[in-house]
C-alpha positions in Angstrom: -9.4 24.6 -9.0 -9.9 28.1 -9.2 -12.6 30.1 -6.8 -14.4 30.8 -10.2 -14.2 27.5 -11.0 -15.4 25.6 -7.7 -18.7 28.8 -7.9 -19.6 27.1 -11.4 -19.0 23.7 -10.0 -21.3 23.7 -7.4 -23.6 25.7 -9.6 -23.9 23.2 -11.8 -24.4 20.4 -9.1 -27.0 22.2 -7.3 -29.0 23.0 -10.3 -29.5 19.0 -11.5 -30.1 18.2 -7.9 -32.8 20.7 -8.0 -34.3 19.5 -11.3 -33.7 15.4 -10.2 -35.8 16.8 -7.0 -38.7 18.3 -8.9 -38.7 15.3 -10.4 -38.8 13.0 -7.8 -41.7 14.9 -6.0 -43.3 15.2 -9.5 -42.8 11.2 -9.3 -44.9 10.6 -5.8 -48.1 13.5 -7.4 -48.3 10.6 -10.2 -48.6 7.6 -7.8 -50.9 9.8 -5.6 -53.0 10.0 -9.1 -52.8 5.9 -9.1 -50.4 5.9 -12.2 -46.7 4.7 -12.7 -44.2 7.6 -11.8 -41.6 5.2 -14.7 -44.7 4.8 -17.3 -45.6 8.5 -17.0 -41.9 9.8 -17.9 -41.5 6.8 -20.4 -44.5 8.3 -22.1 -42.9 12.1 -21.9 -39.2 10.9 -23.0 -41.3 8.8 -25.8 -43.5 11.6 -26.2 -40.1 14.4 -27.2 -38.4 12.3 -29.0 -40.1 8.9 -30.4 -40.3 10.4 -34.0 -39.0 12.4 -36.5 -42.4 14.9 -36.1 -41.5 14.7 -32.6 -38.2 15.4 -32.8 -39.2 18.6 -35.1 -41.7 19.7 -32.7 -39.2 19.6 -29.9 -37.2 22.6 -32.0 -40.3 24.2 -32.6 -40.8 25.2 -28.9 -37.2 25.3 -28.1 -36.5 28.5 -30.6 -38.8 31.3 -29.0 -38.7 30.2 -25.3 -34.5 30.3 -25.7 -34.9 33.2 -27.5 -37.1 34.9 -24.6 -34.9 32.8 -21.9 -31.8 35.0 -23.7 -33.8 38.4 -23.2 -34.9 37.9 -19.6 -31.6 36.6 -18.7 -29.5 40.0 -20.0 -32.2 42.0 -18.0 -32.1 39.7 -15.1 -28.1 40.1 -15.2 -28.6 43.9 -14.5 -30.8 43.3 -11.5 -33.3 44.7 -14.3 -36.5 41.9 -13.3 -38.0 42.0 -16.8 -41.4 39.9 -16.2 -43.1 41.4 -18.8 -42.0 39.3 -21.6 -44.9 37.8 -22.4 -46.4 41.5 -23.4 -43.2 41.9 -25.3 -43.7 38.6 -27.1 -47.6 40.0 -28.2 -46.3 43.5 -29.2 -44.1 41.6 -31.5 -47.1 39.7 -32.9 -49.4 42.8 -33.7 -47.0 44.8 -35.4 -46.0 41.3 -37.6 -49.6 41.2 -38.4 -50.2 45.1 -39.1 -46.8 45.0 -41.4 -48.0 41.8 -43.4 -51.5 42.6 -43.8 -51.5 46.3 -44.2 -48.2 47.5 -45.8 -47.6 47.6 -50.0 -44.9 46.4 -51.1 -43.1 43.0 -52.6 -42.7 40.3 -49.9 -38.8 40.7 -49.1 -39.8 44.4 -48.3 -43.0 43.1 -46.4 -40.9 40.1 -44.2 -37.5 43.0 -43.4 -39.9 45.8 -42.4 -42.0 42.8 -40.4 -38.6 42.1 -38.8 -37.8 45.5 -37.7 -41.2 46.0 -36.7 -41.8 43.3 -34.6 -37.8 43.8 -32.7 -38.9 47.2 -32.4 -42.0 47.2 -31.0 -40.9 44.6 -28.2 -38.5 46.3 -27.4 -40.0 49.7 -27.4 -42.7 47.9 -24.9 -39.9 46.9 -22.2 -38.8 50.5 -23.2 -41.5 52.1 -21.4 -40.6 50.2 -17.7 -36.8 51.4 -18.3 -38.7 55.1 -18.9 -40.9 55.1 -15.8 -37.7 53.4 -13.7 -35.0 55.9 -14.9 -37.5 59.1 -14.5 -39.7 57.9 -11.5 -37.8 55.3 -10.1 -40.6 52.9 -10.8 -40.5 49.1 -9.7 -40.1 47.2 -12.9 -41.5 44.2 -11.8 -44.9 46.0 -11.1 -44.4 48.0 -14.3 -43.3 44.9 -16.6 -46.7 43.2 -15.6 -49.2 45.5 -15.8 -47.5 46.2 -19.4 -47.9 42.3 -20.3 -51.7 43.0 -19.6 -52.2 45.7 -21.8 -50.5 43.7 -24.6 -52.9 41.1 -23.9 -56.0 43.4 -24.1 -55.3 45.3 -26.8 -54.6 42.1 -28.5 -58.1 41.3 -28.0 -59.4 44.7 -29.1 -57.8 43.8 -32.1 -59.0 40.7 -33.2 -62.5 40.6 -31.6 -64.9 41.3 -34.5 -66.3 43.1 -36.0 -64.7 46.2 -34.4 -61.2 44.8 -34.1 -59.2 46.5 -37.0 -57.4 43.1 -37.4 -60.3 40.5 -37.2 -61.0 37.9 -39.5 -63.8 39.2 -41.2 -64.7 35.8 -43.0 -64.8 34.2 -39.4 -66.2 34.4 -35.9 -62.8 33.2 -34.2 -61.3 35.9 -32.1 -58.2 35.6 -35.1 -57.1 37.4 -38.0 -56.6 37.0 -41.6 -54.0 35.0 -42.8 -50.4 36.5 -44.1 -49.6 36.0 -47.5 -47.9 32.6 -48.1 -45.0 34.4 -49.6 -44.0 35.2 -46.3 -43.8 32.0 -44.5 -40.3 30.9 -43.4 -39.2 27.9 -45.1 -39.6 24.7 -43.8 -37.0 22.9 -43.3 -38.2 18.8 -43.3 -41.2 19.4 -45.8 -44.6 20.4 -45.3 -45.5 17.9 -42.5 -43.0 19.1 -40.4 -42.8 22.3 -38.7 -39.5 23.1 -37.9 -38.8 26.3 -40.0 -35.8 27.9 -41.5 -35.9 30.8 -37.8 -33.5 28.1 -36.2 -30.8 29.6 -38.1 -31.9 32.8 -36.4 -31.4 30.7 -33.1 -28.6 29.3 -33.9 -27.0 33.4 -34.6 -28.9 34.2 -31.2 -26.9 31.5 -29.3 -23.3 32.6 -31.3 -24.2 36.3 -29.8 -25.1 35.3 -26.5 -21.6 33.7 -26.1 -19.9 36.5 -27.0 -22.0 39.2 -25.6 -20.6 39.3 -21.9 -17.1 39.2 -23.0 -18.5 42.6 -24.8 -18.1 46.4 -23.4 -21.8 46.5 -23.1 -22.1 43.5 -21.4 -19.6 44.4 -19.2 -21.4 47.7 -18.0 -24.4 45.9 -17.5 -22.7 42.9 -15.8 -21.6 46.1 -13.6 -24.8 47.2 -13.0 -25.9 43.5 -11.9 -23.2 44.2 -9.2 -24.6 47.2 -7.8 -25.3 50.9 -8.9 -22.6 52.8 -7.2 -19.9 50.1 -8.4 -21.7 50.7 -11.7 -21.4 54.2 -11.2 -18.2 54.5 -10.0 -16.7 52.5 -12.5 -17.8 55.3 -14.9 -20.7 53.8 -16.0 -24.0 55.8 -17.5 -26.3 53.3 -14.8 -29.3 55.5 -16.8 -28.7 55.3 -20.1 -27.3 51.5 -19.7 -30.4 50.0 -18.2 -32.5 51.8 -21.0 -30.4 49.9 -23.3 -30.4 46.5 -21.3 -34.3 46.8 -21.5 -34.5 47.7 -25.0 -32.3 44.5 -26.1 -34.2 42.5 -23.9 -37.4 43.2 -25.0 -35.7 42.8 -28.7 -35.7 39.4 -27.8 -39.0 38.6 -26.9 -40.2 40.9 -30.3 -38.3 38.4 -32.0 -40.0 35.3 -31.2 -43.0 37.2 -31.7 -41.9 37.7 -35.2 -41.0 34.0 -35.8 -44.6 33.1 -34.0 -46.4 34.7 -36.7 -44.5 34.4 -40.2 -43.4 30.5 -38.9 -45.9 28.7 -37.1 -49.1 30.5 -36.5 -49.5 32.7 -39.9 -52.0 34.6 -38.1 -52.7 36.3 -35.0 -54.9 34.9 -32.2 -56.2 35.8 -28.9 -54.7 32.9 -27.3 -50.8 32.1 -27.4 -48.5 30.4 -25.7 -47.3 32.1 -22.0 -44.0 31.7 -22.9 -42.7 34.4 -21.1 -43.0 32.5 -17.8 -41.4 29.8 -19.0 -38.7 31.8 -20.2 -38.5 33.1 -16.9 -38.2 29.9 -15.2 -35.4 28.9 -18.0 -32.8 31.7 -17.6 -33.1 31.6 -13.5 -32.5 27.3 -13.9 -29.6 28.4 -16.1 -27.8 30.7 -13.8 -27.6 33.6 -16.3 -25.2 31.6 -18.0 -25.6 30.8 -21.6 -24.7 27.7 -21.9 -27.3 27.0 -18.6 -29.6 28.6 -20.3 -29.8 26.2 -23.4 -29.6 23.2 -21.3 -32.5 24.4 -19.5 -34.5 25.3 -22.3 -34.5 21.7 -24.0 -35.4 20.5 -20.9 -38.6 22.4 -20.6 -38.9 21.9 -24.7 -38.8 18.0 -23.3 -41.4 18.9 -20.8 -43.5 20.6 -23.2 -43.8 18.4 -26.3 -43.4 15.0 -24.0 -46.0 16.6 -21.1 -48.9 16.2 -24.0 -48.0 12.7 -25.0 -47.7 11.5 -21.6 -51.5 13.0 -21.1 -52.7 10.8 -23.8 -50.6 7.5 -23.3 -51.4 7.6 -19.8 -54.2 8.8 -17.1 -51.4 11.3 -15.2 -53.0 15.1 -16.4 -51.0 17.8 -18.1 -51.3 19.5 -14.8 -48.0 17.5 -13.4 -46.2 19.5 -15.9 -47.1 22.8 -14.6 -46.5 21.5 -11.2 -42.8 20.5 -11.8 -42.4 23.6 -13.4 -43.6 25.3 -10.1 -41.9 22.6 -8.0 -38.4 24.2 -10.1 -39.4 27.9 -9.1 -39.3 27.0 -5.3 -36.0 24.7 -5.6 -34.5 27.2 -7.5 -35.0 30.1 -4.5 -33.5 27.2 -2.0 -30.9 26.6 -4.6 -28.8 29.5 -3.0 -28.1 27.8 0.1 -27.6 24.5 -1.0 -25.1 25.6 -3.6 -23.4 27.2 -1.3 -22.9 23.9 1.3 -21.9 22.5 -2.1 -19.6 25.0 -3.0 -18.1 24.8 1.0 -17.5 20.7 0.4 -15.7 21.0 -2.9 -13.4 23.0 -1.2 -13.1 21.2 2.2 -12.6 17.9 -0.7 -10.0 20.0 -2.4 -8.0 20.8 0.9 -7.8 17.2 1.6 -6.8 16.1 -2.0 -3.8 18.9 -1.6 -2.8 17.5 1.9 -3.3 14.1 0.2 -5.7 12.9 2.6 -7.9 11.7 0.0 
């Protein structure tokens, strides 16, 4: 077994141990609430996966938060701590909205110029932070943040009537109008169903993510990740390559912004989903990796859909969720030193299988 090899190992191991932990603990908050720790996570499994509608809902959540889990995770590669994609995510919203309601045109015009609009404007929004760190040497994680809450306001401005230019003007919901049907994505199990035709768009997502580090770009910013005088050394704009790491990342999060709109919502509203946290949580439980990130991101899509159902089967609150999510954020900071005890016994195993002592 290679070094490489025994790293992912480990990886791997200490990442399931940290998840089975957050569950366990997650176990003893529901028999603190008086409830069946085996019930409750019946009642979630049941709850992801115990119908067809179910099963459909499950992809409905998985395709932006692995879309967003993708972005953060090319950022976070660089050392680049994008935070802010929950502000990308909204920027990708409004200009959906602005496109479909405002611009002329026939509808495959309207939904490519949607597209670009809604990539462009997320990305252009984690464009600023790469801006204010290449020219001031601002801290991203500050700058990302306060970004996210100016997405949020003027998202408000916009749709609190009857001065917001994108309010409802038929209704007193802080909403919009409605896009023209002739934009809606498909659907691909009928009208009860939501899964939409943007999985394929996942599914291309996923394809490029494998690929991408084996790229010359994802090379310099895997560089970059190392350190900025290797980057630099190495010949490597550090500059003009984190601009681009923060563009693509926000790209990302405009994206599922994009599919938010013309596939589930059909509107914009003052209240959406946080995914970016979750997305967040997702690409640090994956490792960076890929292929960690998917697994990670239909098992929060489990905890999502199944977190509801296991509300209203049984007495154990929605809150649990949100604390196994939080109980994942702190395992995964202590995940550094167990992997590496892990990552010291494989090898002490694999010295004693070579000697033959095992």
């Amino acid at each position: 077994m290679t070094l490489k090899d025994r790293d992912t190992l480990s990886n791997l191991i200490s990442t399931v141990a940290m998840v089975i932990l957050a569950l366990i603990l997650g176990a003893f908050l529901i028999i603190l609430s008086g409830n069946d720790p085996v019930e409750a996570y019946g009642a979630m499994i049941k709850g992801a996966f115990g119908s067809k509608n179910k099963i459909s809902e499950l992809f409905v959540k998985l395709i932006p938060i692995l879309l967003m889990a993708f972005g953060v995770s090319i950022a976070y590669k660089a050392q680049l701590w994008n935070i802010g994609a929950t502000g990308q995510f909204l920027m990708g919203t409004i200009a959906t909205t602005i496109v479909a309601l405002y611009l002329p045109g026939p509808i495959p015009f309207k939904m490519a110029v949607s597209f670009a609009a809604a990539v462009a404007a997320g990305s252009l929004w984690a464009g600023i932070a790469a801006f204010l760190k290449n020219r001031f040497n601002a801290n991203e994680v500050i700058t990302t943040l306060m970004l996210t809450h100016i997405a949020k306001y003027f998202l408000m401005y916009a749709v609190t009537g009857p001065s917001g230019f994108l309010h409802d003007p038929f209704s007193d919901l802080t909403q919009s109008d409605a896009i023209d049907e002739g934009m809606h994505l498909t659907r691909l199990l009928g009208n009860m169903y939501r899964l939409h035709s943007g999985i394929f768009i996942l599914l291309i997502a996923i394809v490029a993510m494998l690929f991408f580090w084996k790229t010359t770009l994802g090379h310099r910013i895997d560089l970059i990740g190392q350190g900025e005088k290797i980057a630099t050394y190495s010949g490597v704009n550090v500059k003009r390559t984190v601009m681009v790491t923060m563009l693509i990342s926000g790209a990302f999060a405009g994206l599922a912004g994009w599919l938010e709109i013309v596939a589930i919502q059909y509107r914009l509203q003052s209240t959406f989903t946080d995914y970016g946290n979750i997305a967040t949580i997702i690409a640090l439980l994956g490792a960076l990796n890929p292929v960690g990130i998917i697994a990670s991101a239909c098992f929060f899509s489990v905890l999502l859909c199944g977190g509801s159902s296991m509300q209203r089967m049984t007495n154990v609150p929605y809150s649990v969720v949100d604390v196994i999510q939080g109980l994942i954020i702190i395992l995964i900071i202590a995940k550094v030193l167990f992997s590496s005890r892990v990552f010291r016994l494989l090898t002490w195993l694999e010295k004693r299988i070579h000697r033959g002592e095992v």
